[in-house]
C-alpha positions in Angstrom: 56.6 -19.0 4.8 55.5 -17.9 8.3 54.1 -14.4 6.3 52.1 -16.4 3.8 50.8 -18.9 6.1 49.9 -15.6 8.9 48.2 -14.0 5.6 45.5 -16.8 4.9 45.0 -17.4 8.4 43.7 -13.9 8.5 41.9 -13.9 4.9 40.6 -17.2 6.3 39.1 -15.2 9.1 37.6 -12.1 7.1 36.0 -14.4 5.1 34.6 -16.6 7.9 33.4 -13.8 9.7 31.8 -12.0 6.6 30.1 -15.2 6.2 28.9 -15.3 9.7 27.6 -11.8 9.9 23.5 -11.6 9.8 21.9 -9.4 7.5 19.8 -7.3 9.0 16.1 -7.1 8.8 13.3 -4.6 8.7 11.6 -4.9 12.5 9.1 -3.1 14.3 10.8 0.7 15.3 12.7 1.1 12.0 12.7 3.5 9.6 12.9 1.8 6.3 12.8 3.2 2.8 11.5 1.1 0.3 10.0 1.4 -3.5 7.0 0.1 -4.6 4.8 -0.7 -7.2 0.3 -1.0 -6.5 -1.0 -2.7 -9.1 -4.8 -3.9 -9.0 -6.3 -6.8 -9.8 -6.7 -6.0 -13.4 -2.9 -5.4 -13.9 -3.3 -1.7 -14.2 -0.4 0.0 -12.4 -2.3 2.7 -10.1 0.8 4.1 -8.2 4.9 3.8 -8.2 7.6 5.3 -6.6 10.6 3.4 -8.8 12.8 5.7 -10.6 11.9 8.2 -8.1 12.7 9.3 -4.4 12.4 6.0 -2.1 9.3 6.1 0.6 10.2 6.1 3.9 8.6 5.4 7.1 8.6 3.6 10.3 7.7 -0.1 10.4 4.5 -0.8 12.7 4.3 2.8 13.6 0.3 2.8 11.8 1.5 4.8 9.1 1.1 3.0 6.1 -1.7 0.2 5.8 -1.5 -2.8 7.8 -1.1 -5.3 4.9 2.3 -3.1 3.3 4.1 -2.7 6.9 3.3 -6.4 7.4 4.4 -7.2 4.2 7.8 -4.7 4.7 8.8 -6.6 8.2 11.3 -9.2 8.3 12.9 -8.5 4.8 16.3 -7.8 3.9 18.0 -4.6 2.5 18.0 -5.2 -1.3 15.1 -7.7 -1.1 11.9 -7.4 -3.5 8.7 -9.1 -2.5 5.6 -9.1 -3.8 2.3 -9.1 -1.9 -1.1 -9.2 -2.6 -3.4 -7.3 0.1 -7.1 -8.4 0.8 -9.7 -5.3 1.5 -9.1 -5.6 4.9 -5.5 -5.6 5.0 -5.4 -2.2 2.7 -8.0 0.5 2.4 -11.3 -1.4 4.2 -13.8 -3.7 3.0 -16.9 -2.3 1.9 -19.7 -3.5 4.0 -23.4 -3.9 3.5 -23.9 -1.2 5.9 -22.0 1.2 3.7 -24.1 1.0 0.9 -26.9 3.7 -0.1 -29.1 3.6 -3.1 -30.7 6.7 -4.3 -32.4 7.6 -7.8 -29.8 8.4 -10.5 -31.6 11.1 -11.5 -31.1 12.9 -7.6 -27.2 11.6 -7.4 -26.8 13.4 -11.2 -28.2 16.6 -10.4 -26.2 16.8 -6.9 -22.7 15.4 -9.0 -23.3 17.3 -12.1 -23.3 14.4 -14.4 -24.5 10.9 -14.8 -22.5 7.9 -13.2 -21.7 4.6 -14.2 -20.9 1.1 -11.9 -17.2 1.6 -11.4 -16.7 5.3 -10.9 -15.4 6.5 -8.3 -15.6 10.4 -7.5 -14.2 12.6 -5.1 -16.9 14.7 -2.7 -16.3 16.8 0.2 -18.8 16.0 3.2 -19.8 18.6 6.1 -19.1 16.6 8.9 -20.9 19.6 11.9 -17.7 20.8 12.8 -15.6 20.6 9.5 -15.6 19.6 5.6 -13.9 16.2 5.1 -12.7 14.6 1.8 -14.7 11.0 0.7 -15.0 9.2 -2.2 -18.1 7.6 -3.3 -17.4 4.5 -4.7 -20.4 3.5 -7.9 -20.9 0.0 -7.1 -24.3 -0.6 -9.2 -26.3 1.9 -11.5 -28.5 1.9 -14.1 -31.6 4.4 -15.7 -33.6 4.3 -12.4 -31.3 4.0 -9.6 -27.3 4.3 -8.4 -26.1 2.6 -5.3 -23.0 3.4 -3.9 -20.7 3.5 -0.6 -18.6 6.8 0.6 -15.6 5.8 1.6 -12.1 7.2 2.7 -10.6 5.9 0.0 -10.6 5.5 -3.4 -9.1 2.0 -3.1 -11.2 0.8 -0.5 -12.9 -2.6 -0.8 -9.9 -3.5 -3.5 -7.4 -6.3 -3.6 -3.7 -4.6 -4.0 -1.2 -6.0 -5.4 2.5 -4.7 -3.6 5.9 -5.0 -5.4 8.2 -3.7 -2.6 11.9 -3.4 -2.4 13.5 -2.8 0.6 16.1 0.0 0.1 16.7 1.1 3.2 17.3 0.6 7.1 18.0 3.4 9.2 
């Protein structure tokens, strides 16, 4: 009876204490690795890591956009959120600033073809010192004239839509 009874006590304790533990969370200074899914606005799926290798990185480090490590801190290992990212909290808002208009007939000749609102195509700018990749982003065109913004990105000035799963915390 004393065997039985010292038996449950301690299954009564592993269980308790199982219970009590904290799971642990994704914080500032870990390396997580986490799948994803970006979807934008208009449900197409632009990029995904699921069924493939996991992305890892460090949480608040600056290396992934502000809107995904936010989104990444605080959940659990196994979690799946999904968060959608404002312009600013991804790739950059496009500002008035940014914008350029120029006659489509000049911006064809230079790009080898006609554009339409929407495109976005991939240049490479001479910066003085070096060549650096950009992506100028068709925001308006017609017969006469094109405006558009260069940008760093081809996602800049989109909302994002994030389905994360936190895989990992090392």
């Amino acid at each position: 009876m004393r065997k039985k009874f010292a038996v449950l006590l301690l299954l009564a304790a592993v269980i308790f204490a199982a219970g009590c533990v904290a799971e642990e969370t994704a914080e500032k200074g870990d390396t997580v690795a986490v799948y994803y899914t970006l979807s934008l606005d208009d449900g197409t799926v632009y990029e995904s890591n699921v069924g493939k290798a996991p992305l890892s990185f460090t949480v608040g480090a600056g290396q992934m956009i502000s809107g995904f490590d936010a989104a990444v801190e605080g959940m659990k290992v196994g979690e799946t959120k999904k968060v959608r990212l404002s312009p600013a909290e991804a790739y950059g808002e496009i500002t008035d600033d940014m914008l350029q208009t120029v006659p489509a007939a000049e911006l064809a000749a230079q790009v080898g073809s006609t554009v339409s609102s929407g495109d976005v195509l991939q240049v490479t700018i001479n910066t003085g010192s070096r060549y650096q990749r950009a992506y100028l982003k068709v925001l308006d065109a017609d017969f006469e004239t094109v405006t558009y913004a260069l940008v760093g990105s081809a996602l800049a000035g989109e909302y994002l839509t994030f389905e994360i799963t936190l895989d990992s915390i090392a």
